[in-house]
PDB file with one MODEL, atoms N, CA, C and O in Angstrom:
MODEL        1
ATOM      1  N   UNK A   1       7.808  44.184  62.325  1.00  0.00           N
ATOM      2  CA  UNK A   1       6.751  43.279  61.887  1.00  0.00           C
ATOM      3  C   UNK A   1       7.032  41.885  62.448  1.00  0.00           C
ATOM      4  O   UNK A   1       8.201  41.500  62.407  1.00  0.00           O
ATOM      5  N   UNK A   2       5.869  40.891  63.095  1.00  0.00           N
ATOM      6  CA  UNK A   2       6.030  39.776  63.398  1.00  0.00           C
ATOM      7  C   UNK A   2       5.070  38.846  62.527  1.00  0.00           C
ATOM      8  O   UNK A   2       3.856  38.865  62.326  1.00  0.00           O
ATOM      9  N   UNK A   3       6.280  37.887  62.019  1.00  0.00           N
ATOM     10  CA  UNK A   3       4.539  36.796  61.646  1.00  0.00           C
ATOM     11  C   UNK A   3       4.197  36.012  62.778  1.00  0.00           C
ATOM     12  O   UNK A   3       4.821  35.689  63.788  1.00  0.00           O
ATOM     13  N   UNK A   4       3.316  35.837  62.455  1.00  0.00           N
ATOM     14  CA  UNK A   4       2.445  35.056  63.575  1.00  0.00           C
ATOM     15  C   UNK A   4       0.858  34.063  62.784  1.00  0.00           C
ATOM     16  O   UNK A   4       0.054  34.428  61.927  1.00  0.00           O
ATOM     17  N   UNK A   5       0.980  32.641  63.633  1.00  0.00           N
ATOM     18  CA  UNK A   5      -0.496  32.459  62.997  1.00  0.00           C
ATOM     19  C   UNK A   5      -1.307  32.804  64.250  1.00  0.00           C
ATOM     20  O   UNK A   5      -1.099  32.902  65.459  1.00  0.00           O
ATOM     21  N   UNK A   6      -2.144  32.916  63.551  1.00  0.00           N
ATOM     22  CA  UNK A   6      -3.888  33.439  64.070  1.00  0.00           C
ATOM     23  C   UNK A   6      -5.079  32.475  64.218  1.00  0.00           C
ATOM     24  O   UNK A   6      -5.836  32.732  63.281  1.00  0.00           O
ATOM     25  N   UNK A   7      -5.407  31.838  64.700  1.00  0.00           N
ATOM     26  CA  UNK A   7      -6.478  30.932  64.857  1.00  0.00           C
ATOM     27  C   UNK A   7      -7.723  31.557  65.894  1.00  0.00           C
ATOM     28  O   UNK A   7      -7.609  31.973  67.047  1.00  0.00           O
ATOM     29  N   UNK A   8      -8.864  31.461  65.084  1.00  0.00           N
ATOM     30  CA  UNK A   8     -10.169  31.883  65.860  1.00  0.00           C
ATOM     31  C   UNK A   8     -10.743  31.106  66.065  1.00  0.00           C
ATOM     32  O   UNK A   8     -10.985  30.046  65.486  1.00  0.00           O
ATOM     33  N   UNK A   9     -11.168  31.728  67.307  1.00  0.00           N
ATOM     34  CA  UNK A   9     -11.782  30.680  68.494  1.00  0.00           C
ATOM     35  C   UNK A   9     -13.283  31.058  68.248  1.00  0.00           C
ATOM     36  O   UNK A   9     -14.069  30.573  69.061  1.00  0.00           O
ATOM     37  N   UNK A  10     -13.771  31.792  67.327  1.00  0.00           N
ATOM     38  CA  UNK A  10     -15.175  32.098  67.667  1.00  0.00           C
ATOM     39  C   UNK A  10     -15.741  31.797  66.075  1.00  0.00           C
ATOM     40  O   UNK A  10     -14.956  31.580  65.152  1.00  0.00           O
ATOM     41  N   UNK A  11     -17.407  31.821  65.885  1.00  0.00           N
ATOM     42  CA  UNK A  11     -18.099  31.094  64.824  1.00  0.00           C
ATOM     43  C   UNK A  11     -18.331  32.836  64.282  1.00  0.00           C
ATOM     44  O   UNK A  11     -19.482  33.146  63.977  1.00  0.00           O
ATOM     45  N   UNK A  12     -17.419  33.732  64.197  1.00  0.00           N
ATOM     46  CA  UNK A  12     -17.489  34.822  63.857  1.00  0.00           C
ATOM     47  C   UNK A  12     -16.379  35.156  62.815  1.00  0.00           C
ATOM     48  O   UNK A  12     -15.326  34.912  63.404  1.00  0.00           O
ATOM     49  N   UNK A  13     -16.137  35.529  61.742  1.00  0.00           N
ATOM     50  CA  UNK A  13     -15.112  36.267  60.900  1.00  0.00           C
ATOM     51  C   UNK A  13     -14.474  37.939  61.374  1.00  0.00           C
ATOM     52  O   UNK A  13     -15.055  38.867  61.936  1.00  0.00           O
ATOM     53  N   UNK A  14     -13.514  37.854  61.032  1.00  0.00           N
ATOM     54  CA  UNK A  14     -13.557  39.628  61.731  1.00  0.00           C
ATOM     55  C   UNK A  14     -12.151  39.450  60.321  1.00  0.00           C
ATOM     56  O   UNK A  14     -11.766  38.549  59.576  1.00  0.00           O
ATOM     57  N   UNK A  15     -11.761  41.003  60.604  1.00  0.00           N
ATOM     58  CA  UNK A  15     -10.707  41.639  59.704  1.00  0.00           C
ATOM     59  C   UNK A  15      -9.530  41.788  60.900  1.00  0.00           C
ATOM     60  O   UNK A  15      -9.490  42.095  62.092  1.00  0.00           O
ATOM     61  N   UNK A  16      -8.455  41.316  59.674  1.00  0.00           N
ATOM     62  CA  UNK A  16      -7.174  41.783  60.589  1.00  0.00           C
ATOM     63  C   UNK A  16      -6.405  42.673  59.993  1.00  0.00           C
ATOM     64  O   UNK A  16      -6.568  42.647  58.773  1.00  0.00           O
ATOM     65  N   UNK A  17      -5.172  43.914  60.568  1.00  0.00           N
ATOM     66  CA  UNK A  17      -4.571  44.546  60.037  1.00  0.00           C
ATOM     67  C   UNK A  17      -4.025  44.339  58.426  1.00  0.00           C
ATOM     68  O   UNK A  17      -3.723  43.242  57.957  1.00  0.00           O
ATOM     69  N   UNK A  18      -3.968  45.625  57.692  1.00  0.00           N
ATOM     70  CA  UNK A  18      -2.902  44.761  56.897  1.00  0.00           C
ATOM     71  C   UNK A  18      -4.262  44.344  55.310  1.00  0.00           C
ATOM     72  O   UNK A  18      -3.964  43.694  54.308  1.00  0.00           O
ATOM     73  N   UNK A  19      -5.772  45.024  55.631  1.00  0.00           N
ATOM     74  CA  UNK A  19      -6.491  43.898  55.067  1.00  0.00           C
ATOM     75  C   UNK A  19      -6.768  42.519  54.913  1.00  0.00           C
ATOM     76  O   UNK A  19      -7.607  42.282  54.044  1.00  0.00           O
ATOM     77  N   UNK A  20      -6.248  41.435  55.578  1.00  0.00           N
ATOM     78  CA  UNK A  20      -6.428  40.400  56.046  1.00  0.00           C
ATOM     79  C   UNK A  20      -7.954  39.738  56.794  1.00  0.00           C
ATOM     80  O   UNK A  20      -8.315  40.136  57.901  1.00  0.00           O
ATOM     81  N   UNK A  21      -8.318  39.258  56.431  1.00  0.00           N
ATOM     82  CA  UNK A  21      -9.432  38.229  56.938  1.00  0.00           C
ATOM     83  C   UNK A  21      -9.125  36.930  57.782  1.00  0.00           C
ATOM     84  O   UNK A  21      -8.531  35.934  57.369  1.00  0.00           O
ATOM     85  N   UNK A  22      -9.590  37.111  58.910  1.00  0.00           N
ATOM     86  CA  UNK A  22      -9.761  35.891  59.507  1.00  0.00           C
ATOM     87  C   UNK A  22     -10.975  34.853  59.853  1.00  0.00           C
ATOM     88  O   UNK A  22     -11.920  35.105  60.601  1.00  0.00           O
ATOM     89  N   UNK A  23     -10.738  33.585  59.121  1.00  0.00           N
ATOM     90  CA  UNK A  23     -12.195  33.343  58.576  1.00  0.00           C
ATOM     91  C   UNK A  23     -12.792  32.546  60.250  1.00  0.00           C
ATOM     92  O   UNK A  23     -12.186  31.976  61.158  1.00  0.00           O
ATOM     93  N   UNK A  24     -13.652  32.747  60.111  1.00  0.00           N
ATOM     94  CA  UNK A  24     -14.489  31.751  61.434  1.00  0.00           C
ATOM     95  C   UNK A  24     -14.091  30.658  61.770  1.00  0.00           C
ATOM     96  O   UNK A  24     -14.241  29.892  60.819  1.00  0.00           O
ATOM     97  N   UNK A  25     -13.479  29.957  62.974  1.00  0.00           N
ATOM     98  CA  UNK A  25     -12.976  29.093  63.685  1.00  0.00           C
ATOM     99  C   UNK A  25     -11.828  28.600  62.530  1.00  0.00           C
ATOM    100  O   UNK A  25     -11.480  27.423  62.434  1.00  0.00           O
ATOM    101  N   UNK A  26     -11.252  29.781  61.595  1.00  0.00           N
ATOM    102  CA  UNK A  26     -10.640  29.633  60.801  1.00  0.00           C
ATOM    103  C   UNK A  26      -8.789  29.796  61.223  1.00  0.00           C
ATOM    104  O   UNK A  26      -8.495  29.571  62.397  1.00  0.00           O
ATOM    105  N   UNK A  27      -7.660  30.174  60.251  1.00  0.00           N
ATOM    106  CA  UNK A  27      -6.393  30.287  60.859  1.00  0.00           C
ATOM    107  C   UNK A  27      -6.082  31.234  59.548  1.00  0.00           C
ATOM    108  O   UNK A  27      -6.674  31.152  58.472  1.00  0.00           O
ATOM    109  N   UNK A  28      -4.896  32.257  59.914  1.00  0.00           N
ATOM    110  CA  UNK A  28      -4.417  33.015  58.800  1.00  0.00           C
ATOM    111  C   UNK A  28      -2.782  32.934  59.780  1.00  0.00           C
ATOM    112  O   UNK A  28      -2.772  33.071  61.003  1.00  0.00           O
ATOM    113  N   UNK A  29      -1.510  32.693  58.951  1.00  0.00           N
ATOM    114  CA  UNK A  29      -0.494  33.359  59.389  1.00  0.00           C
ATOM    115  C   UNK A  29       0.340  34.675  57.931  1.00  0.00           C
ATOM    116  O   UNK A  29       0.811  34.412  56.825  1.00  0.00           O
ATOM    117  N   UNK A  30       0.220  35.679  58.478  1.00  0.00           N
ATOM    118  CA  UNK A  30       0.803  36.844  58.079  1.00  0.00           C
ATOM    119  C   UNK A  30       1.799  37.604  59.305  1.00  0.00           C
ATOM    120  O   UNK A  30       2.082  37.249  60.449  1.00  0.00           O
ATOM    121  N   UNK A  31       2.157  38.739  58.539  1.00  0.00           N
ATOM    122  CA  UNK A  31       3.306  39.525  58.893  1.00  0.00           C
ATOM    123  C   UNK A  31       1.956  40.612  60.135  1.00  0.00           C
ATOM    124  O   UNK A  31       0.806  40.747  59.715  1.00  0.00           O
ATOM    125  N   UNK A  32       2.246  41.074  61.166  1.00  0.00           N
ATOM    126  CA  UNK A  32       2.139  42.322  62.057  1.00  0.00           C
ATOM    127  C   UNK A  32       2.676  43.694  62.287  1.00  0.00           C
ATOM    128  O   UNK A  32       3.453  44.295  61.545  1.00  0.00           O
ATOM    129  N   UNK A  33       2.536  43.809  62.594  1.00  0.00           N
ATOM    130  CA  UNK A  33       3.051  45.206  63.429  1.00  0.00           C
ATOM    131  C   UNK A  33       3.069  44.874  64.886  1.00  0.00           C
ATOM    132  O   UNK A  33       2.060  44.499  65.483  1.00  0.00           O
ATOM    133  N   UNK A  34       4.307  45.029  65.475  1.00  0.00           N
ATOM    134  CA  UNK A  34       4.431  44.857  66.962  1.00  0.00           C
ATOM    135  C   UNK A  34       3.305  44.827  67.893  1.00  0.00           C
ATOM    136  O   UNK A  34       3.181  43.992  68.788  1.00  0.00           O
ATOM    137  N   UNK A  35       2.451  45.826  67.626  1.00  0.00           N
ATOM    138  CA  UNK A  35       1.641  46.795  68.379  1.00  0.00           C
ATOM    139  C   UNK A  35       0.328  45.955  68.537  1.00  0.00           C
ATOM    140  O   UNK A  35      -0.315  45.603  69.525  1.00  0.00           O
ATOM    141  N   UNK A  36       0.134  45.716  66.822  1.00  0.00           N
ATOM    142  CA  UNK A  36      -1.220  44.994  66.606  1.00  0.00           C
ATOM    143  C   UNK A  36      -1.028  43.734  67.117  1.00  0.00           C
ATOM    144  O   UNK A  36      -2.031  43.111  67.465  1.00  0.00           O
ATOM    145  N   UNK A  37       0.509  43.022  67.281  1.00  0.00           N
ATOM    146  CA  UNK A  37       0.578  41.782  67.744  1.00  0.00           C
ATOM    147  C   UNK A  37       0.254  41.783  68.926  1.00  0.00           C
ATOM    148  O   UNK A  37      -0.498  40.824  69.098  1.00  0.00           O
ATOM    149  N   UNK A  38       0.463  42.541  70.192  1.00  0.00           N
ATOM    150  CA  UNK A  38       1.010  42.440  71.294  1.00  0.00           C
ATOM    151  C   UNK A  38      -1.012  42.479  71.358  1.00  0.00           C
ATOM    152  O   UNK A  38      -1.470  41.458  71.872  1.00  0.00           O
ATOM    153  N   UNK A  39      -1.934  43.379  70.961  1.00  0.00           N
ATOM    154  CA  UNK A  39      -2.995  43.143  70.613  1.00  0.00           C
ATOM    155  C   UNK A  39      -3.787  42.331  71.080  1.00  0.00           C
ATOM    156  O   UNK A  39      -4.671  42.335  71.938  1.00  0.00           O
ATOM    157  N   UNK A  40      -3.227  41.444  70.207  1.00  0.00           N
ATOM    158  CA  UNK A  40      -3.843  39.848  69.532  1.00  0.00           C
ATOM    159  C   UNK A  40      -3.927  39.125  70.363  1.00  0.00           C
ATOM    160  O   UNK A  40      -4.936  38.531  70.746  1.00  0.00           O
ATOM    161  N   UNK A  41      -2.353  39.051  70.953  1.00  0.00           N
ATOM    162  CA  UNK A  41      -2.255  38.402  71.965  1.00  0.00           C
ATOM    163  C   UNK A  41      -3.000  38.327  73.041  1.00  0.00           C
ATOM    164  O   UNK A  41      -3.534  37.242  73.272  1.00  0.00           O
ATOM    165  N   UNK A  42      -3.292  39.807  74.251  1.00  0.00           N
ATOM    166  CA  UNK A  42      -4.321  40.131  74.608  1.00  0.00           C
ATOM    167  C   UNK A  42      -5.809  39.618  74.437  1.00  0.00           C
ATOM    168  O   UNK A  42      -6.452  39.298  75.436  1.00  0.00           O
ATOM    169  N   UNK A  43      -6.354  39.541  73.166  1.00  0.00           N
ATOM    170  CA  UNK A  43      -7.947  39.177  72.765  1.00  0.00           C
ATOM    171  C   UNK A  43      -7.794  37.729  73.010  1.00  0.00           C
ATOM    172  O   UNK A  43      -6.927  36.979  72.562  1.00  0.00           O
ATOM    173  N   UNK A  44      -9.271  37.330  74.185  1.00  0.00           N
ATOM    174  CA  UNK A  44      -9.478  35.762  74.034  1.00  0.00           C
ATOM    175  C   UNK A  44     -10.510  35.328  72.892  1.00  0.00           C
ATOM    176  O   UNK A  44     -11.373  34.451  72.865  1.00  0.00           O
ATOM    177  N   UNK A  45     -10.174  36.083  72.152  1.00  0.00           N
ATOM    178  CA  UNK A  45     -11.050  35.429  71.042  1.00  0.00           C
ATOM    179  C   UNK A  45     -10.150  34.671  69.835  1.00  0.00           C
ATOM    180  O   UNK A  45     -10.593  34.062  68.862  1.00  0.00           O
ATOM    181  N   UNK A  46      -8.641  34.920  70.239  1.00  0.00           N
ATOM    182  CA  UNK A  46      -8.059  33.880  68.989  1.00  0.00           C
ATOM    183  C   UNK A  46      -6.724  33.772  70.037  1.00  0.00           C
ATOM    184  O   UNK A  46      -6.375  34.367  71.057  1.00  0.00           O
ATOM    185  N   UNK A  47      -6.198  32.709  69.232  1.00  0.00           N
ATOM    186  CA  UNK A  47      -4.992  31.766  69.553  1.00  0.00           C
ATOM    187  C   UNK A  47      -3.847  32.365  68.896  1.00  0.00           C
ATOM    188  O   UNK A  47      -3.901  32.308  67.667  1.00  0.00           O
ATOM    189  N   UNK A  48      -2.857  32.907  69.377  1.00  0.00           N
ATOM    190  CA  UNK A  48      -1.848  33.632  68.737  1.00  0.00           C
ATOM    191  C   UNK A  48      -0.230  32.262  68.758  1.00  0.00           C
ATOM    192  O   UNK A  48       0.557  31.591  69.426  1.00  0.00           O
ATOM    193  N   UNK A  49      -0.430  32.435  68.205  1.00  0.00           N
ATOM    194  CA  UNK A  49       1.615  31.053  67.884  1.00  0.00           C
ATOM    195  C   UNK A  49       2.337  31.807  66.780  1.00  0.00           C
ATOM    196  O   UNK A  49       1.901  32.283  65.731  1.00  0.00           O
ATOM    197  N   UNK A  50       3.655  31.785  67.341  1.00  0.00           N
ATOM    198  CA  UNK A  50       4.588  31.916  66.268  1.00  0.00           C
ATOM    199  C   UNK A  50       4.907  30.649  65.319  1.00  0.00           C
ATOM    200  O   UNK A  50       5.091  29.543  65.825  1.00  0.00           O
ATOM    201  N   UNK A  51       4.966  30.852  63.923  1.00  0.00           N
ATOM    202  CA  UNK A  51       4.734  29.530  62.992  1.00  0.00           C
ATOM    203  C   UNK A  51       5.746  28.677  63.162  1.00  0.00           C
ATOM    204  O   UNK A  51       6.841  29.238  63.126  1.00  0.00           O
ATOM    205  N   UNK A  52       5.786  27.204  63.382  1.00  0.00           N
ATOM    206  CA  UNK A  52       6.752  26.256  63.893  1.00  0.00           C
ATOM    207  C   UNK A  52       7.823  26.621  63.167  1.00  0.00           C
ATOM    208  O   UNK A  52       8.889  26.976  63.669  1.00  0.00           O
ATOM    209  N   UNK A  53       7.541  26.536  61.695  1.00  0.00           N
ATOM    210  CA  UNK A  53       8.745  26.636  60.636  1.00  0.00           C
ATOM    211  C   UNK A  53       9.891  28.209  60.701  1.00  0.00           C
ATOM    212  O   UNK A  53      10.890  28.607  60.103  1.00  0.00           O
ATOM    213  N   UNK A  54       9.480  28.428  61.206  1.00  0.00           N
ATOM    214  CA  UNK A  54       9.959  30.289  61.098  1.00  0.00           C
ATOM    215  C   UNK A  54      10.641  29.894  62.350  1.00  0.00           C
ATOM    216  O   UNK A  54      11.847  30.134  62.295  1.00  0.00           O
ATOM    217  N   UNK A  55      10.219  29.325  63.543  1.00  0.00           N
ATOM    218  CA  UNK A  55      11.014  29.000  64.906  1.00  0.00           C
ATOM    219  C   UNK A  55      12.478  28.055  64.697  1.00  0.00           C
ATOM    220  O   UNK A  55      13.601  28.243  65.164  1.00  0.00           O
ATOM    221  N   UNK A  56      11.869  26.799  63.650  1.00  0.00           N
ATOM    222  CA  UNK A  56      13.157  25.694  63.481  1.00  0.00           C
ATOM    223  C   UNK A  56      13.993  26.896  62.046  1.00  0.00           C
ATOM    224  O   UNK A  56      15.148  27.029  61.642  1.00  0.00           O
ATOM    225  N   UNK A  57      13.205  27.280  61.831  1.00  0.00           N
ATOM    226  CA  UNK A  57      14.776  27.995  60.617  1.00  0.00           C
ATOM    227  C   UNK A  57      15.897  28.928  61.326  1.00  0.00           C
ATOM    228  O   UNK A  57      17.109  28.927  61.113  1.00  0.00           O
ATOM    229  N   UNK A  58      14.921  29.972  62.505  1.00  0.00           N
ATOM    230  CA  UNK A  58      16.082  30.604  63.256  1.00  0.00           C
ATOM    231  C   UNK A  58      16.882  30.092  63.808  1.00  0.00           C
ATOM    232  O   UNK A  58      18.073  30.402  63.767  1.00  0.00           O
ATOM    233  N   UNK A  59      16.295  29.016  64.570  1.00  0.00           N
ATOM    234  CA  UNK A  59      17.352  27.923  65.486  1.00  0.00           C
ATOM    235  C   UNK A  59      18.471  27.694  64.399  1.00  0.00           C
ATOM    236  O   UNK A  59      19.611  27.827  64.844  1.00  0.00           O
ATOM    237  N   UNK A  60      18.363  27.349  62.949  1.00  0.00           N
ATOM    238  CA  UNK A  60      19.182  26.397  62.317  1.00  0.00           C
ATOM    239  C   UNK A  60      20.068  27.857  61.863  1.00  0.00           C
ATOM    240  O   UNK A  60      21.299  27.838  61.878  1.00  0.00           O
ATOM    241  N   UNK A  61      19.389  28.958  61.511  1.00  0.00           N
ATOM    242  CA  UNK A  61      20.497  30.033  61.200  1.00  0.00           C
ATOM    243  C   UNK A  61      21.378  30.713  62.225  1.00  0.00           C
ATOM    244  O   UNK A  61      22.414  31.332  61.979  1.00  0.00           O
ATOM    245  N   UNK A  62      20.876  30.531  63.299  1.00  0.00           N
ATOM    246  CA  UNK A  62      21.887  31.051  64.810  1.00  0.00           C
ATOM    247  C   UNK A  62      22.769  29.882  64.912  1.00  0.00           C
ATOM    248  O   UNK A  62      23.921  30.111  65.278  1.00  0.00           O
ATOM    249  N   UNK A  63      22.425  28.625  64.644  1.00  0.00           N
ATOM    250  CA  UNK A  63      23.547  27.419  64.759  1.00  0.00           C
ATOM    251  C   UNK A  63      24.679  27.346  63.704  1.00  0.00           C
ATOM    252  O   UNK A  63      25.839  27.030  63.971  1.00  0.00           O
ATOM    253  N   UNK A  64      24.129  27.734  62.249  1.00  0.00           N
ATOM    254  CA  UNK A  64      25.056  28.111  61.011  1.00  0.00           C
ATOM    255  C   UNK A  64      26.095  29.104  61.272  1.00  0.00           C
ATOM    256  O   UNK A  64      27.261  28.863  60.960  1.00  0.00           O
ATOM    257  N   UNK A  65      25.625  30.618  62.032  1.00  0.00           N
ATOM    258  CA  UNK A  65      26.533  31.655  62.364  1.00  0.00           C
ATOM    259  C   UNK A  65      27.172  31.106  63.143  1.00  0.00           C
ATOM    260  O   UNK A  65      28.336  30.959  62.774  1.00  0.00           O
ATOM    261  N   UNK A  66      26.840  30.538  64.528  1.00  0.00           N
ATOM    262  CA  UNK A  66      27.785  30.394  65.406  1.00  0.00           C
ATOM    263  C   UNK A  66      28.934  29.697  64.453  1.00  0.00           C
ATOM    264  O   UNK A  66      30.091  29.996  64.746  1.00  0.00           O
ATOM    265  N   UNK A  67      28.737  28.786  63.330  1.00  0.00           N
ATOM    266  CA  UNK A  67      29.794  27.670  63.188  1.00  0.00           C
ATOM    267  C   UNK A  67      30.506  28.557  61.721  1.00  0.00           C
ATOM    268  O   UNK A  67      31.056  27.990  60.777  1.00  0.00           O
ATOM    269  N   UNK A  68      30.287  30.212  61.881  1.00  0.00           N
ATOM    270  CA  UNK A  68      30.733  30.724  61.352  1.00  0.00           C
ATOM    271  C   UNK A  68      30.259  30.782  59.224  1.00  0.00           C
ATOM    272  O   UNK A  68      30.845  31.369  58.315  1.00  0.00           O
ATOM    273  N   UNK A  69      29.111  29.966  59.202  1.00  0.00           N
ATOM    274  CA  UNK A  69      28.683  30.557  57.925  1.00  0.00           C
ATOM    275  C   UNK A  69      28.134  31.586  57.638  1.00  0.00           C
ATOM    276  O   UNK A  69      27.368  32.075  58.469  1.00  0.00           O
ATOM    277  N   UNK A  70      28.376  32.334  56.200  1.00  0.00           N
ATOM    278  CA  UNK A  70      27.347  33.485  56.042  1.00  0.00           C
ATOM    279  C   UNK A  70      26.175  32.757  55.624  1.00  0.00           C
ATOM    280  O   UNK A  70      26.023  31.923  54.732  1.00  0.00           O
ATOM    281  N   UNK A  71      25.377  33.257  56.468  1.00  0.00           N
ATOM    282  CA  UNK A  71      23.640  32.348  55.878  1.00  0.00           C
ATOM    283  C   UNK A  71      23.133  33.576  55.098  1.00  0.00           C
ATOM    284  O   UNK A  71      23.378  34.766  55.292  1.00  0.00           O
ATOM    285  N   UNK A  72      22.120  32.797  53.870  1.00  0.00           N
ATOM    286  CA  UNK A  72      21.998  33.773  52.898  1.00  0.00           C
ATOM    287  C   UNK A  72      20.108  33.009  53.657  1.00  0.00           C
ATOM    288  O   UNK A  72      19.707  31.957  54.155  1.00  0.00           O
ATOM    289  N   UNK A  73      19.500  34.458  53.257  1.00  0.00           N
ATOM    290  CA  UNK A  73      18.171  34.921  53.832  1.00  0.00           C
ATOM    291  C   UNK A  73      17.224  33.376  53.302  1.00  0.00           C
ATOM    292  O   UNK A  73      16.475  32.699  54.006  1.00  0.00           O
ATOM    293  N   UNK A  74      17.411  33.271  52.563  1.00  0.00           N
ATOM    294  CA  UNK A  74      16.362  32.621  51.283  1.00  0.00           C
ATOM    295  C   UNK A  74      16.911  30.631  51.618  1.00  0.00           C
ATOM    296  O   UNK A  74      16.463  29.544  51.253  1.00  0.00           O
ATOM    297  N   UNK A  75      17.529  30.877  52.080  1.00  0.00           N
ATOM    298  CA  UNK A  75      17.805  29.456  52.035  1.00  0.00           C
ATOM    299  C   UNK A  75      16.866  28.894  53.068  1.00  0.00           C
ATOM    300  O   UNK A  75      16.429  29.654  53.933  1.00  0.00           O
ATOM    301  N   UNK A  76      16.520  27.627  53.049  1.00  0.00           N
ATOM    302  CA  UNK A  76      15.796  26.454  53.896  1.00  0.00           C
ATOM    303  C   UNK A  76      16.136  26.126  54.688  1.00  0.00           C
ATOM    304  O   UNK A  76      17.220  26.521  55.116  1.00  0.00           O
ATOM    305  N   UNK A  77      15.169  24.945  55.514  1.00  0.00           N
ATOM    306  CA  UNK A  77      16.580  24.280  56.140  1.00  0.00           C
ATOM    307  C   UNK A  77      16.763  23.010  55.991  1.00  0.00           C
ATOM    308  O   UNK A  77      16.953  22.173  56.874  1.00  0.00           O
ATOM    309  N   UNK A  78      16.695  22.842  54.675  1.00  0.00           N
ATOM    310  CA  UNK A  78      17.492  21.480  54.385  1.00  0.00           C
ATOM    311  C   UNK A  78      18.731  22.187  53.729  1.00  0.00           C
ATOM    312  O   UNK A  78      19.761  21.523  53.851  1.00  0.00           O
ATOM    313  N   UNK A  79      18.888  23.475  53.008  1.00  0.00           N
ATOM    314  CA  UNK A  79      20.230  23.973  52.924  1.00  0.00           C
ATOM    315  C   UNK A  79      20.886  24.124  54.082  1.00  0.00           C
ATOM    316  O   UNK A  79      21.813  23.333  54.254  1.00  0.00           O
ATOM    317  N   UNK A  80      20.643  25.044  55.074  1.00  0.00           N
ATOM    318  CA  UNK A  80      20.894  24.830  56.196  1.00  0.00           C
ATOM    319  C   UNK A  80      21.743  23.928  57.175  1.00  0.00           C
ATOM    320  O   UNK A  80      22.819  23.883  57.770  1.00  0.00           O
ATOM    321  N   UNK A  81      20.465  23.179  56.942  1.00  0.00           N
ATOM    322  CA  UNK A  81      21.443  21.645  57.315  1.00  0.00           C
ATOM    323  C   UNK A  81      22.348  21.007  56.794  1.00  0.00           C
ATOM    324  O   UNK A  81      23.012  20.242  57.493  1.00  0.00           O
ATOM    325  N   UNK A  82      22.596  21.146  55.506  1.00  0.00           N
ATOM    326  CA  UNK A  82      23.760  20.526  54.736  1.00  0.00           C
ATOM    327  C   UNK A  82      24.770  21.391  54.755  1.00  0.00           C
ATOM    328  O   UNK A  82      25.829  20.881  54.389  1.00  0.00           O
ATOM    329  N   UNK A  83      24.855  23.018  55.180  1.00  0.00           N
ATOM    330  CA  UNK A  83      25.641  23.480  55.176  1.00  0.00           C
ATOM    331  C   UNK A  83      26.476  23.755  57.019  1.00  0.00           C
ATOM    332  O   UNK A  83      27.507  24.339  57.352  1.00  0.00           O
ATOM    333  N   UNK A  84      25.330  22.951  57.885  1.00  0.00           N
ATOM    334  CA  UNK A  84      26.092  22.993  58.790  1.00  0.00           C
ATOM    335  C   UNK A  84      26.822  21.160  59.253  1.00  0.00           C
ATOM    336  O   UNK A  84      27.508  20.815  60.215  1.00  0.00           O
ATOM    337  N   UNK A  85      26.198  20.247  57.907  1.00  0.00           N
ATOM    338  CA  UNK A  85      27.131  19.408  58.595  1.00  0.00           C
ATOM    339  C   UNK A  85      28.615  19.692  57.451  1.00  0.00           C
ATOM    340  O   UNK A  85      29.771  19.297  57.604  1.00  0.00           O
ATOM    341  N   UNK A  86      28.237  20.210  56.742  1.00  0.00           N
ATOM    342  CA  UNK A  86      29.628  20.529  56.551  1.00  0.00           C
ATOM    343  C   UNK A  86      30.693  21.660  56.995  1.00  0.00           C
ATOM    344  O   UNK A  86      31.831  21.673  56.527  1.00  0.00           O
ATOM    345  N   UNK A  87      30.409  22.247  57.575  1.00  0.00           N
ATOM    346  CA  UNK A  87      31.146  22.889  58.770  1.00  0.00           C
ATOM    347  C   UNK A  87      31.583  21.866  59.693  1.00  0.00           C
ATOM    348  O   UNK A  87      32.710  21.371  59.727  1.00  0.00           O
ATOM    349  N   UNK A  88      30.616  21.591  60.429  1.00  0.00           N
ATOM    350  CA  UNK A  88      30.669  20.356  61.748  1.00  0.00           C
ATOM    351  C   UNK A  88      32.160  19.051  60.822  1.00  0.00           C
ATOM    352  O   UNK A  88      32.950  18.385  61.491  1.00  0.00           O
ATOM    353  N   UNK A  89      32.126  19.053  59.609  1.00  0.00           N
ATOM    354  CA  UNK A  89      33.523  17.890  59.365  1.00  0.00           C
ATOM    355  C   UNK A  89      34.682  18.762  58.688  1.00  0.00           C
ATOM    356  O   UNK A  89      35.715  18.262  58.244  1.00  0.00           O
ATOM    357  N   UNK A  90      34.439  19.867  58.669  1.00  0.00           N
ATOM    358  CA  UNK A  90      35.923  20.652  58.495  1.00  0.00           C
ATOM    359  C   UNK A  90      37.008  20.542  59.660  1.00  0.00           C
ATOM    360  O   UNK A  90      38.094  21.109  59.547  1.00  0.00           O
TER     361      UNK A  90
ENDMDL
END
């Protein structure tokens, strides 16, 4: 499954997997299926982006592991961040 937001480009509503609605020149971000993503992507009728926030949290949890924390799923990244500047002054 990928999330992804969805933005339509057209003065039309349609349905997305999943039961989901995408409203007219509207935006939805939900979870996918590979398949249906790769899809989406494909159709010029909407704008496919992975959600900024979901991009800066991985960055901050691949930077936590490298510096050797266990990152717990649920955390932010203002936990995140406080737990990698305290690594960074050990």
């Amino acid at each position: 499954m990928t999330k992804l937001s969805i933005t339509n480009l057209t003065n039309s509503p349609f349905d997305l997997e999943g039961g989901h609605r995408l409203p007219a020149m509207g935006s939805v971000t939900e979870h996918f299926s590979d398949d249906y993503a790769a899809a989406l992507r494909l159709s010029p009728g909407v704008q496919v982006s992975e959600p900024a926030e979901d991009a800066e949290l991985d960055a901050l949890r691949a930077q936590a592991e490298e510096l050797g924390i266990e990152v717990d799923g649920r955390w932010g990244a203002k936990r995140l961040e406080t737990e990698i500047a305290k690594a960074r002054k050990a």
